[in-house]
N, C-alpha and C positions, 0 to 999 in steps of 0.2 A: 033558312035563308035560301033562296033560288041559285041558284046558279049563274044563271044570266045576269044576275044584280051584284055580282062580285066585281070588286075592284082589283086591281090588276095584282095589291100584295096580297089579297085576300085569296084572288086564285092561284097564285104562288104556293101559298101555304097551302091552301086545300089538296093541290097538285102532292109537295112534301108530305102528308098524312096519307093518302091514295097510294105513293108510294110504299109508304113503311107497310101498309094492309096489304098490297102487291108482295113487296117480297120477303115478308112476314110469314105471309100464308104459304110459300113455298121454303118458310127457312133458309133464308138466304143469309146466311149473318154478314156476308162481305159489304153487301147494299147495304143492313142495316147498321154496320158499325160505321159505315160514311154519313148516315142521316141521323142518326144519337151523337148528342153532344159528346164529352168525354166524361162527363161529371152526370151526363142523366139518370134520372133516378123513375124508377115504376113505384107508386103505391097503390097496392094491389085491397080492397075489399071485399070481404066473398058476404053471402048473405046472413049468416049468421055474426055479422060484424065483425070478424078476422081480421087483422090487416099483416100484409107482408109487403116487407120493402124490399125492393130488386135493386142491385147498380147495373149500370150498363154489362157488364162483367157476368151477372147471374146471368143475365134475359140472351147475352150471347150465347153464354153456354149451355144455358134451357133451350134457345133453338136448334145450336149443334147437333144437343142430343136428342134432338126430334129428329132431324134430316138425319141422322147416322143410322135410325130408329125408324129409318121408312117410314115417319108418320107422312098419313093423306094431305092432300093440302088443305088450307081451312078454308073459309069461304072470304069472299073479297067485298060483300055485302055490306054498305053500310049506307047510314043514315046521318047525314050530314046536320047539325041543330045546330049550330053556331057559330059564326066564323068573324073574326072581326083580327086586323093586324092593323099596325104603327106601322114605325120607321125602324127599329128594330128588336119588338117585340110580339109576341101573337099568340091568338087562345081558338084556340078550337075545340068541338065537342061533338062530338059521334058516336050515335047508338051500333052497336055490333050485336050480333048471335055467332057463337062461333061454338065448336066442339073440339076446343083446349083438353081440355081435361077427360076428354073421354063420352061426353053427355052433351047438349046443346046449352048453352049458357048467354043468357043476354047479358051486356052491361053496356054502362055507360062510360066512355072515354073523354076525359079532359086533357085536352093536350095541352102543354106550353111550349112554345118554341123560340128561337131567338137566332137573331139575323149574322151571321157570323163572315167574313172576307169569304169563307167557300160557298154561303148560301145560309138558308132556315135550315136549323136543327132542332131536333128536339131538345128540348131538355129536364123536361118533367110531364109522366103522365098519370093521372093519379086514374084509375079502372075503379068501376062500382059496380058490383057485381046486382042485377034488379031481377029477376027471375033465371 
């Protein structure tokens, strides 16, 4: 989906996702614990079909001990495939390559998010990990 052809919650939310990859990649957990719901959840699949579930509570404290851990930043790169939002719900889906773990890794990001009095939050992303 274009850019240009987003509708105003569509660029809302695409804005909110940009964000979380923004101060993600810097380990930012302050930013990210205002844009994750309180109940969000990661399900994570790596390629040998693994799966691990994060609550907000893991993925904060996996980025903590990044930033405490001098990790580099990751990359802010991403590929935007999908973006469609209600009134107040929304899905999005974006390819990344990032080097999480040490190696370079594509996957795929399905976001959900949902329209709350402070704004869109996340609140479920399920990751697929494709090379």
């Amino acid at each position: 989906m274009e850019q240009n052809t987003l509708s105003s919650p569509e660029e809302a939310v695409r804005r909110v996702v940009m964000d979380v990859i923004e101060h993600g990649s810097v380990y930012d957990v302050d930013m990210l614990d205002r844009l994750y719901s309180d109940n969000m959840q990661i399900v994570r699949v790596t390629l040998d079909g693994k799966t691990n579930v994060l609550s907000k509570h893991d993925v904060l404290h996996f980025f903590q001990s990044m930033r405490s851990a001098g990790a580099e930043p990751l990359s802010t790169n991403a590929q935007f495939n999908h973006i469609e939002a209600g009134n107040d719900m929304a899905h999005v889906v974006v390819t990344r390559t990032t080097k999480l773990f040490g190696k370079p890794e594509k996957s795929v990001y399905s976001v959900c998010l949902a329209k709350k009095e402070s704004g869109w939050k996340v609140v479920k992303e399920t990751v697929v990990s494709v090379a």
